[in-house]
N, CA, C and O atoms as CSV, one atom per row, in Angstrom:
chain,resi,resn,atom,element,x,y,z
A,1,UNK,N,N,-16.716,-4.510,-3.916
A,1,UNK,CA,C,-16.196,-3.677,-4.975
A,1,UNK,C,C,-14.673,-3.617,-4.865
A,1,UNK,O,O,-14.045,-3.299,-3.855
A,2,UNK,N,N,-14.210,-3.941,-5.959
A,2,UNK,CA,C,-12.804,-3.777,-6.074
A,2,UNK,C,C,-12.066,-2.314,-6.102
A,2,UNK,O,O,-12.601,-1.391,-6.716
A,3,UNK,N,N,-10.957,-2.152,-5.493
A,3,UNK,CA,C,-10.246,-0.872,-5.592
A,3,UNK,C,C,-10.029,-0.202,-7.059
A,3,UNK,O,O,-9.137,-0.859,-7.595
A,4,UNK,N,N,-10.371,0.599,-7.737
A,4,UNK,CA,C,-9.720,1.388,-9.107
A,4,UNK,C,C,-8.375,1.299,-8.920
A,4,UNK,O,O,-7.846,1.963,-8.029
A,5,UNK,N,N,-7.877,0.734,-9.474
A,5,UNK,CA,C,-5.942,1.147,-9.105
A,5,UNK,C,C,-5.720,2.226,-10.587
A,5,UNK,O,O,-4.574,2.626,-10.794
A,6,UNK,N,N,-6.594,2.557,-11.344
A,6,UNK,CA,C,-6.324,3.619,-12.157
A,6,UNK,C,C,-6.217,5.203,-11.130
A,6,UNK,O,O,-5.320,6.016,-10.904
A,7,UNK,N,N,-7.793,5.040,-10.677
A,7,UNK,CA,C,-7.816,6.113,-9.888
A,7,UNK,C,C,-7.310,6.257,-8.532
A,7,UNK,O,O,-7.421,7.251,-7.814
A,8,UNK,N,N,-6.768,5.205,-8.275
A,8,UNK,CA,C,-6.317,5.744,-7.253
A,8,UNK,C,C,-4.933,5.964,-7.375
A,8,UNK,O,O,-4.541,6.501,-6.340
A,9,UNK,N,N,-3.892,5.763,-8.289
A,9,UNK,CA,C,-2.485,6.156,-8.715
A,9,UNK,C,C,-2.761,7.693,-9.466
A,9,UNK,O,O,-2.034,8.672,-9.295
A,10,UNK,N,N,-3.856,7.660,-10.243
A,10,UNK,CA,C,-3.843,9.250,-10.330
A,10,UNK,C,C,-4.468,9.767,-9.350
A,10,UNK,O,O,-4.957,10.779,-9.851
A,11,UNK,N,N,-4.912,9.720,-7.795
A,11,UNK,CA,C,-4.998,10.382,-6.677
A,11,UNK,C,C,-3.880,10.871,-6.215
A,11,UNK,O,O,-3.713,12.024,-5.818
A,12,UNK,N,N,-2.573,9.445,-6.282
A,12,UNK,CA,C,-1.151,9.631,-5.662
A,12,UNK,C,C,-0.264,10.546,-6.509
A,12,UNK,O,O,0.731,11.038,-5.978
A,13,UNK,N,N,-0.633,10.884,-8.150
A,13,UNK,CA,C,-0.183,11.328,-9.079
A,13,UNK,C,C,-0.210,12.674,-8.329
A,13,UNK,O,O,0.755,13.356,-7.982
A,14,UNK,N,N,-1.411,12.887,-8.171
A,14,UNK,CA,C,-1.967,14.038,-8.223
A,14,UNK,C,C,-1.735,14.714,-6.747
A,14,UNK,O,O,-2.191,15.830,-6.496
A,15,UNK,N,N,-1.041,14.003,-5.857
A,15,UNK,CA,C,-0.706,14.399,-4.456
A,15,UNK,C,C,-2.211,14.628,-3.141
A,15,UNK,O,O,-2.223,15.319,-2.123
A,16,UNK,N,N,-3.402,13.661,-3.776
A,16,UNK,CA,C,-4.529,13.786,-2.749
A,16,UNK,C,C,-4.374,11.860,-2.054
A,16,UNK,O,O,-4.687,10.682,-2.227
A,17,UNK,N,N,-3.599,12.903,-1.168
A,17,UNK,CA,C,-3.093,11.347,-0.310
A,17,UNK,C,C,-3.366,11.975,0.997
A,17,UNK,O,O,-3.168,13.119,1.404
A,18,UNK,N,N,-3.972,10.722,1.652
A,18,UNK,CA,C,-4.135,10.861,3.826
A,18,UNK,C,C,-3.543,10.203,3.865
A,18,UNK,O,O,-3.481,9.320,3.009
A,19,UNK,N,N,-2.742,10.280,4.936
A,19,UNK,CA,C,-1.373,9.694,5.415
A,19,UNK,C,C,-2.208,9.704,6.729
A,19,UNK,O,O,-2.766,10.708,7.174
A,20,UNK,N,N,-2.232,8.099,7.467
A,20,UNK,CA,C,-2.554,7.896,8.747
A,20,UNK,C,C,-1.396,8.227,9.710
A,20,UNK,O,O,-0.225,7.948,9.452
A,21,UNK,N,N,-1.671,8.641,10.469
A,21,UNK,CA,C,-0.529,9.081,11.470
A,21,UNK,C,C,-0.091,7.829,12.207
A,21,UNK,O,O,0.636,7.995,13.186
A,22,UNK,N,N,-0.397,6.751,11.906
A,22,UNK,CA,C,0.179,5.011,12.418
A,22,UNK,C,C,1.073,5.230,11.189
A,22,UNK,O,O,2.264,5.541,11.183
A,23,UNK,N,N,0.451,5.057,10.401
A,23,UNK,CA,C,1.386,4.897,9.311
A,23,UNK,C,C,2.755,5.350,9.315
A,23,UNK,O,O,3.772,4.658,9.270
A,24,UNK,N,N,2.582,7.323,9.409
A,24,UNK,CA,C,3.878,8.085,9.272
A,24,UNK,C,C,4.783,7.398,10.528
A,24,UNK,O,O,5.895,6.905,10.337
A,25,UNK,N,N,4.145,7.449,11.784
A,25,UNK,CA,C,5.329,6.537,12.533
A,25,UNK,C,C,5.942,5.194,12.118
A,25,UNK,O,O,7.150,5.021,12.280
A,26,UNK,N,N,5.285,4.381,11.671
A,26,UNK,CA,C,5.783,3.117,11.118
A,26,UNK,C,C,6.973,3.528,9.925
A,26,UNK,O,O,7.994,2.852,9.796
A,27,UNK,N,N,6.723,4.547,9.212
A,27,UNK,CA,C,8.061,4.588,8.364
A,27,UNK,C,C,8.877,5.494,8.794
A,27,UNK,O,O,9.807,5.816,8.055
A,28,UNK,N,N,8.763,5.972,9.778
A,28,UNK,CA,C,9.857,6.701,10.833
A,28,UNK,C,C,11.047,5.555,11.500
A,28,UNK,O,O,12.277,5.550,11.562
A,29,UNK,N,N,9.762,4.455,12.021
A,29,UNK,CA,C,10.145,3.347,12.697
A,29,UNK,C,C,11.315,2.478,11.462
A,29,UNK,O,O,12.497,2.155,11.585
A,30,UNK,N,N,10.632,2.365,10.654
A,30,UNK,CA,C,10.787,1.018,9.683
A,30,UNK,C,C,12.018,1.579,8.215
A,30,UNK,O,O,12.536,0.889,7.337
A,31,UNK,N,N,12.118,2.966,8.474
A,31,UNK,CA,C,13.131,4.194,7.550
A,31,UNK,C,C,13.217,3.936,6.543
A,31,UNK,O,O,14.189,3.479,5.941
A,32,UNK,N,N,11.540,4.350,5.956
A,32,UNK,CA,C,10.932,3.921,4.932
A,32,UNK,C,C,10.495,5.446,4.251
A,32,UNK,O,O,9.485,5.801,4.861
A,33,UNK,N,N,10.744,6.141,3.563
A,33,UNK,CA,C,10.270,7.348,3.142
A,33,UNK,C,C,8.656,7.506,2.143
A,33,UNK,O,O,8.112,6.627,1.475
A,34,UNK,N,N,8.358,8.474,2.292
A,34,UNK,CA,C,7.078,8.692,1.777
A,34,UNK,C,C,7.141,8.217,0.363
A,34,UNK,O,O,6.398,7.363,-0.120
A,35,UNK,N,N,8.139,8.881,-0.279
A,35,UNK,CA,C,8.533,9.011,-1.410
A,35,UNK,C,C,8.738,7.878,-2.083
A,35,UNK,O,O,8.563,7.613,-3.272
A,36,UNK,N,N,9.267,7.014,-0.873
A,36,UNK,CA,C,8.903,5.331,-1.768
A,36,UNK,C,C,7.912,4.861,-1.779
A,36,UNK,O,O,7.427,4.463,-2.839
A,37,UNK,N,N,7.377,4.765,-0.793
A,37,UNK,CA,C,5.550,4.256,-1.029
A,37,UNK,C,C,4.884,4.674,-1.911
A,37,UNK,O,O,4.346,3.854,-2.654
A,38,UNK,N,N,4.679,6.176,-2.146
A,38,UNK,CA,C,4.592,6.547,-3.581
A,38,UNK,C,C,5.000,6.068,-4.723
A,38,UNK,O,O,4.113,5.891,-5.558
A,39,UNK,N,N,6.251,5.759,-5.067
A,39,UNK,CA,C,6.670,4.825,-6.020
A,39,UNK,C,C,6.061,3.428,-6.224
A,39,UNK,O,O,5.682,2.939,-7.288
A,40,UNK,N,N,6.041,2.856,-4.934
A,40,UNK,CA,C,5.125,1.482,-4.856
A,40,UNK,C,C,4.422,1.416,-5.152
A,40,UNK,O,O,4.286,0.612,-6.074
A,41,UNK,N,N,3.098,2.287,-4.624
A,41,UNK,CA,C,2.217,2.745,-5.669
A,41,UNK,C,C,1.367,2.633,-6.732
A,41,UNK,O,O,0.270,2.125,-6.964
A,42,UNK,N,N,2.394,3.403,-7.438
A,42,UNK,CA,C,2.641,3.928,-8.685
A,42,UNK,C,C,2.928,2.534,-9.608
A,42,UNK,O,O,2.230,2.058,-10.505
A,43,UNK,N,N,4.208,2.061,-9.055
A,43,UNK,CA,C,4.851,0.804,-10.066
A,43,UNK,C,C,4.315,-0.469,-9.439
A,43,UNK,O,O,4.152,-1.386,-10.244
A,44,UNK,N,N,4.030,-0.703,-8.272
A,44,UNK,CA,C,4.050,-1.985,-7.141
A,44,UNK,C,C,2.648,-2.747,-7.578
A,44,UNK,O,O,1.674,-2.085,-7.935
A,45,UNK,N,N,2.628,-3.992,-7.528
A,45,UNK,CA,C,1.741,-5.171,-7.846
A,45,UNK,C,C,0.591,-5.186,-7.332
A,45,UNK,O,O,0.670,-4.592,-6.257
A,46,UNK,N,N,-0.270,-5.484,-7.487
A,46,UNK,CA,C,-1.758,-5.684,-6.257
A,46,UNK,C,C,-1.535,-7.329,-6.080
A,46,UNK,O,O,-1.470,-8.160,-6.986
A,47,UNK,N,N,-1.457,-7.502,-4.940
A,47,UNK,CA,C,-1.144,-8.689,-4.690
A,47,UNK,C,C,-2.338,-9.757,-3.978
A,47,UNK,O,O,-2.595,-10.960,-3.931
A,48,UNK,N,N,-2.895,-8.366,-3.439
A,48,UNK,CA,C,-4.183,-8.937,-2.514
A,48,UNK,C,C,-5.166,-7.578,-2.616
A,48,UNK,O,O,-4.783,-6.411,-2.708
A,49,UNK,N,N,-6.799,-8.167,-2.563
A,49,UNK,CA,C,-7.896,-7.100,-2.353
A,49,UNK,C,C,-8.801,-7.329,-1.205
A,49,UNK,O,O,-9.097,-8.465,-0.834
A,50,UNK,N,N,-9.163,-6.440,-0.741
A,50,UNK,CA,C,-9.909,-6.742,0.276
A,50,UNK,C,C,-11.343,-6.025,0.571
A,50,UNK,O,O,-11.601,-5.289,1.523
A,51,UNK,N,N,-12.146,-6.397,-0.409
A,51,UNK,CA,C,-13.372,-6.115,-0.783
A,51,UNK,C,C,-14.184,-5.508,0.277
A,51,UNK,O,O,-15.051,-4.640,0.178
A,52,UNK,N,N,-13.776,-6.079,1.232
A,52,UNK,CA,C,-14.518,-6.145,2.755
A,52,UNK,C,C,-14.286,-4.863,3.536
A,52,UNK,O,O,-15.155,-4.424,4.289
A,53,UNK,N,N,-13.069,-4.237,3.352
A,53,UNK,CA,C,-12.462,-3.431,4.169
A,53,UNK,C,C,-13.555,-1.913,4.124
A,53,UNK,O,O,-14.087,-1.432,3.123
A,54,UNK,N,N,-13.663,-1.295,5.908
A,54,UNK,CA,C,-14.135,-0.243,5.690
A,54,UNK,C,C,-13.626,0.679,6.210
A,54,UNK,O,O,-12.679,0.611,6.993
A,55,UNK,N,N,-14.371,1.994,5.728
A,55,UNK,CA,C,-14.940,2.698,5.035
A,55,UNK,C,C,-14.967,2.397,3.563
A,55,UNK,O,O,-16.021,2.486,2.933
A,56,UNK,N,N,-13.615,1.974,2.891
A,56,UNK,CA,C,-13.114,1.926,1.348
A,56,UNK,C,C,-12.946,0.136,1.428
A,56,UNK,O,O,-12.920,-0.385,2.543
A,57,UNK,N,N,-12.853,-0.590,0.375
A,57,UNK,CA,C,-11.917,-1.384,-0.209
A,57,UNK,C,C,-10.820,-0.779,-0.197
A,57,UNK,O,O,-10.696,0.436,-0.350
A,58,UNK,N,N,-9.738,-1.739,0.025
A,58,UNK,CA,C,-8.455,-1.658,0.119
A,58,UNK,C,C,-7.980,-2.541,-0.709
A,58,UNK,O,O,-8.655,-3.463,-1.166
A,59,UNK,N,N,-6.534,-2.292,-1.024
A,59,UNK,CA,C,-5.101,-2.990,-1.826
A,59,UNK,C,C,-4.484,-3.223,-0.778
A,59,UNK,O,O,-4.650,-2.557,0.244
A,60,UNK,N,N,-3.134,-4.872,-0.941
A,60,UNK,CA,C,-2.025,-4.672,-0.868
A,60,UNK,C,C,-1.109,-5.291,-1.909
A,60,UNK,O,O,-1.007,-6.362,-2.508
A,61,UNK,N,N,-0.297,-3.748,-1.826
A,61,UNK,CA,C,0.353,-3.147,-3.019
A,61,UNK,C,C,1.780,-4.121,-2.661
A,61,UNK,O,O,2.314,-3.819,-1.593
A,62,UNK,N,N,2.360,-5.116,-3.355
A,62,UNK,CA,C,4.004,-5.580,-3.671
A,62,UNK,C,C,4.801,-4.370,-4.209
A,62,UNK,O,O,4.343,-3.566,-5.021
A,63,UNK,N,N,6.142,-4.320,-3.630
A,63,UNK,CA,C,7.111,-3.656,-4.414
A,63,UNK,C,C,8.260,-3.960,-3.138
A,63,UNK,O,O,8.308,-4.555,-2.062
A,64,UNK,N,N,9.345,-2.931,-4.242
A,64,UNK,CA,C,11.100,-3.058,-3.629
A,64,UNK,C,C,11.314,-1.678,-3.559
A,64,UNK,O,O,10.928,-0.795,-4.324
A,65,UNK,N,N,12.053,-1.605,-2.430
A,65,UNK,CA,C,12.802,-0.580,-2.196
A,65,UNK,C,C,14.184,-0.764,-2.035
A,65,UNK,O,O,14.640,-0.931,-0.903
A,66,UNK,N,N,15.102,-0.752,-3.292
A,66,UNK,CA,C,16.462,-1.440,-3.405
A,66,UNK,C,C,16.429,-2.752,-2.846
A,66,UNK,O,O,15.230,-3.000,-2.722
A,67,UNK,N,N,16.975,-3.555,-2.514
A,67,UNK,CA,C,16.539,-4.629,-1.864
A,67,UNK,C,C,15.770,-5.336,-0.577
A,67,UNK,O,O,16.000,-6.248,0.218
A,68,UNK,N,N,14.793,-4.439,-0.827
A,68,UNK,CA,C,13.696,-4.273,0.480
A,68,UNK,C,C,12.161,-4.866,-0.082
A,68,UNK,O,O,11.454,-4.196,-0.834
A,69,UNK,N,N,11.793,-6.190,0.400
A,69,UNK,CA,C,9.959,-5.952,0.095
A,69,UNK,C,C,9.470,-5.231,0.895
A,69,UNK,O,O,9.646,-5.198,2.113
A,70,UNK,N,N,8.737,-4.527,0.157
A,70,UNK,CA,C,7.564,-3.376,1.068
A,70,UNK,C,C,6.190,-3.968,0.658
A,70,UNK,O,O,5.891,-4.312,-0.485
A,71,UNK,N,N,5.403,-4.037,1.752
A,71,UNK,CA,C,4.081,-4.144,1.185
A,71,UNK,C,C,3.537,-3.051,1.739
A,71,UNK,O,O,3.986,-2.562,2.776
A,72,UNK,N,N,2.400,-2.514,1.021
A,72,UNK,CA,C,1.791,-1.178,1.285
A,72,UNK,C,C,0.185,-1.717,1.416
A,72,UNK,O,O,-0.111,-2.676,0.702
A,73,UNK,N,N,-0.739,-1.213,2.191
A,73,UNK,CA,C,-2.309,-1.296,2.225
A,73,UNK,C,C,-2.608,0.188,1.814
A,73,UNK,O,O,-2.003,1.123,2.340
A,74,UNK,N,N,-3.341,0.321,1.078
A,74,UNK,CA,C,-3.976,1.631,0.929
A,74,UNK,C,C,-5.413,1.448,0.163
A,74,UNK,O,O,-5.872,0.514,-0.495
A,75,UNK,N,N,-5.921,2.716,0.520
A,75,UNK,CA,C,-7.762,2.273,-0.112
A,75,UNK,C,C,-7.728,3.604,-1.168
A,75,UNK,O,O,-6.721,4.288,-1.349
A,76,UNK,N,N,-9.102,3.837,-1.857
A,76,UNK,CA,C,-9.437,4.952,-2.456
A,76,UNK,C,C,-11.082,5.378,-2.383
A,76,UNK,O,O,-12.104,4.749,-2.659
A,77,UNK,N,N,-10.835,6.774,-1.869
A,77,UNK,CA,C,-12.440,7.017,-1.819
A,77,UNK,C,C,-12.832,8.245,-2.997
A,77,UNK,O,O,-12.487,9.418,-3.147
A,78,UNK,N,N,-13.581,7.467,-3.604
A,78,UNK,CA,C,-13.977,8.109,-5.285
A,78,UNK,C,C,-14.464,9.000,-5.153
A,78,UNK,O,O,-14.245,9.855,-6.011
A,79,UNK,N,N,-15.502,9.383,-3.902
A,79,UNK,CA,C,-16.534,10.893,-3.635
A,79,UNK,C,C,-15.087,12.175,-3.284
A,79,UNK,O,O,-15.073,13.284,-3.818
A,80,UNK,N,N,-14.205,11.777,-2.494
A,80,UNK,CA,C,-13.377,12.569,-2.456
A,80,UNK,C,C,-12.079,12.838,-3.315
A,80,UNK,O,O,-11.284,13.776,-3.381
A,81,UNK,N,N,-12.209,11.568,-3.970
A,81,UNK,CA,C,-10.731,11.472,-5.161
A,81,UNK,C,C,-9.616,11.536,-3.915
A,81,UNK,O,O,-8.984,12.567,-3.686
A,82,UNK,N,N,-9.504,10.688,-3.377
A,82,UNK,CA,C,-8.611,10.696,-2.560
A,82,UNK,C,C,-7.907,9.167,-2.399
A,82,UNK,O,O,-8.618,8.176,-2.562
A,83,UNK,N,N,-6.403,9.020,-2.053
A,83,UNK,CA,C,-5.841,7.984,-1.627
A,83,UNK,C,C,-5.240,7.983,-0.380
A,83,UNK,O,O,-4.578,8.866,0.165
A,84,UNK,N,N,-5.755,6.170,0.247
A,84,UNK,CA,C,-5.488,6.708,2.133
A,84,UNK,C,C,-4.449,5.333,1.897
A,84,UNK,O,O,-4.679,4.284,1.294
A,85,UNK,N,N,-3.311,5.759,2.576
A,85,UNK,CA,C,-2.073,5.108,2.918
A,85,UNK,C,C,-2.718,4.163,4.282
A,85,UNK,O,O,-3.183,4.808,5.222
A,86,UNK,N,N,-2.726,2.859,4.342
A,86,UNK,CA,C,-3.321,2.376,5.552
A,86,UNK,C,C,-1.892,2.138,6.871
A,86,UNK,O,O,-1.600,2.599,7.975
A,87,UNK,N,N,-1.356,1.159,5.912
A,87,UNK,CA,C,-0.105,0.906,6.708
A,87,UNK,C,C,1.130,0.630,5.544
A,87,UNK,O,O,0.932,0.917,4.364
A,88,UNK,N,N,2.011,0.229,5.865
A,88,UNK,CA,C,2.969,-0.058,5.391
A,88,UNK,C,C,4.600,-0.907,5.883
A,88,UNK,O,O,5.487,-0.253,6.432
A,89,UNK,N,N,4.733,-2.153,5.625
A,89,UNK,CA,C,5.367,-3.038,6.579
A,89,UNK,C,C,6.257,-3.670,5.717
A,89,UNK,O,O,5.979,-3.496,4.531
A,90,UNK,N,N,7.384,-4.450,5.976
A,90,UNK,CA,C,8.553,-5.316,5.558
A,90,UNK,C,C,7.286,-6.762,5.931
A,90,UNK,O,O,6.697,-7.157,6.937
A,91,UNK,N,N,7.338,-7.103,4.712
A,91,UNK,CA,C,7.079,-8.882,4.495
A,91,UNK,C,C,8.205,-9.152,5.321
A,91,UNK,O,O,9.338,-8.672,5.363
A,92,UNK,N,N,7.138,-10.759,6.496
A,92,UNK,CA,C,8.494,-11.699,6.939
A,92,UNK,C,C,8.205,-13.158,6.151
A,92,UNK,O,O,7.304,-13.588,5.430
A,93,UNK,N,N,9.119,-13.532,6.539
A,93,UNK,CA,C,9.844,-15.172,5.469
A,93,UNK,C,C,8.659,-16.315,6.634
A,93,UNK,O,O,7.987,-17.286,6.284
A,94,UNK,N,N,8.790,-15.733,7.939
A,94,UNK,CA,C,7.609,-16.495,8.843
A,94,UNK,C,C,6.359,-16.384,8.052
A,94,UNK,O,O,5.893,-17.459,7.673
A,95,UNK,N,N,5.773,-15.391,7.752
A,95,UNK,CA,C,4.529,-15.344,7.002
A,95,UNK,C,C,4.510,-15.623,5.762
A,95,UNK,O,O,3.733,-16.480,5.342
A,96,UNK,N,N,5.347,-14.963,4.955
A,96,UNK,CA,C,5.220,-15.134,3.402
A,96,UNK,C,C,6.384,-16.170,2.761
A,96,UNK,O,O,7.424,-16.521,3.317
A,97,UNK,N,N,5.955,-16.510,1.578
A,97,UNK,CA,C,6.823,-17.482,1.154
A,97,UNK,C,C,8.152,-16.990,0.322
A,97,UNK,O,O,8.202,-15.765,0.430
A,98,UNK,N,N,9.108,-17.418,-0.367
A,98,UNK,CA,C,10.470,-16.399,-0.596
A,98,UNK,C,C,9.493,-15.589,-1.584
A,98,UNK,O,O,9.917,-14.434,-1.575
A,99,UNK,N,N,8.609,-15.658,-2.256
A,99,UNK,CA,C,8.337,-14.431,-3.340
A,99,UNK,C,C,7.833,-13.436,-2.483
A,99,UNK,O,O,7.659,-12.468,-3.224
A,100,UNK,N,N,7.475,-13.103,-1.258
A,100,UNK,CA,C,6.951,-12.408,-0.628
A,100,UNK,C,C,5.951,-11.727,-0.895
A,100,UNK,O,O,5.748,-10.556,-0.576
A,101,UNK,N,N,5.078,-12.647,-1.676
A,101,UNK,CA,C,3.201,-12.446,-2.409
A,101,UNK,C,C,2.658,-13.229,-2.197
A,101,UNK,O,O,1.461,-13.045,-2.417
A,102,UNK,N,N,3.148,-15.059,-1.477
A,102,UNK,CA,C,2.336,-15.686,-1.099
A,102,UNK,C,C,2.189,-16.169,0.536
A,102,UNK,O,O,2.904,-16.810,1.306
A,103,UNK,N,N,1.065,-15.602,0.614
A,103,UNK,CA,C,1.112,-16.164,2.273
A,103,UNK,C,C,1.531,-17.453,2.874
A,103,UNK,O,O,0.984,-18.263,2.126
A,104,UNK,N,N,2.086,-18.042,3.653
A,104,UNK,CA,C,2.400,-19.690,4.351
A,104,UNK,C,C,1.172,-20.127,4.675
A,104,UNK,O,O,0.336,-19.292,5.020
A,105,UNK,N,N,0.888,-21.296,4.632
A,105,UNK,CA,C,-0.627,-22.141,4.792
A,105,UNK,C,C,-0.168,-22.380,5.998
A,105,UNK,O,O,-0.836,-23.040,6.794
């Protein structure tokens, strides 16, 4: 099953977001604010799905943060109307190709 990216941007709309505590350190680490991932979100691409992932299916979400790729993982669980922030990381040029949406073979 594929992720709703309707419902789950009106989860983030709506402020019913889990924030993994890996996560919040990684954008402590990486000085990445909440507030942009939210935006990502909101505006940012689905670039990849991952049908497989549990508890939820998961996204990863493309976007910029001024001249920053961010990629974001996050899932949505429909019984709770909720959106879970998985991780959130800087694409590298080792892995991805310059659009930073396609993986290197």
């Amino acid at each position: 099953m594929l992720v709703d990216m309707f419902k789950l941007r009106q989860a983030v709309i709506n402020k019913r977001i889990e924030w993994r505590k890996h996560t919040l350190l990684r954008l402590v680490e990486r000085q990445i604010s909440q507030k942009d991932i939210v935006s990502i979100l909101l505006t940012g691409e689905v670039i990849r799905d991952y049908v497989d992932d549990r508890p939820f299916p998961s996204v990863l979400v493309f976007g910029w943060i001024a001249s920053r790729p961010i990629h974001v993982v996050a899932s949505y669980d429909d019984a709770e109307d909720k959106a879970y922030i998985i991780t959130v990381y800087e694409p590298s040029l080792d892995v991805f190709e310059p659009d930073f949406k396609t993986r290197r073979s």
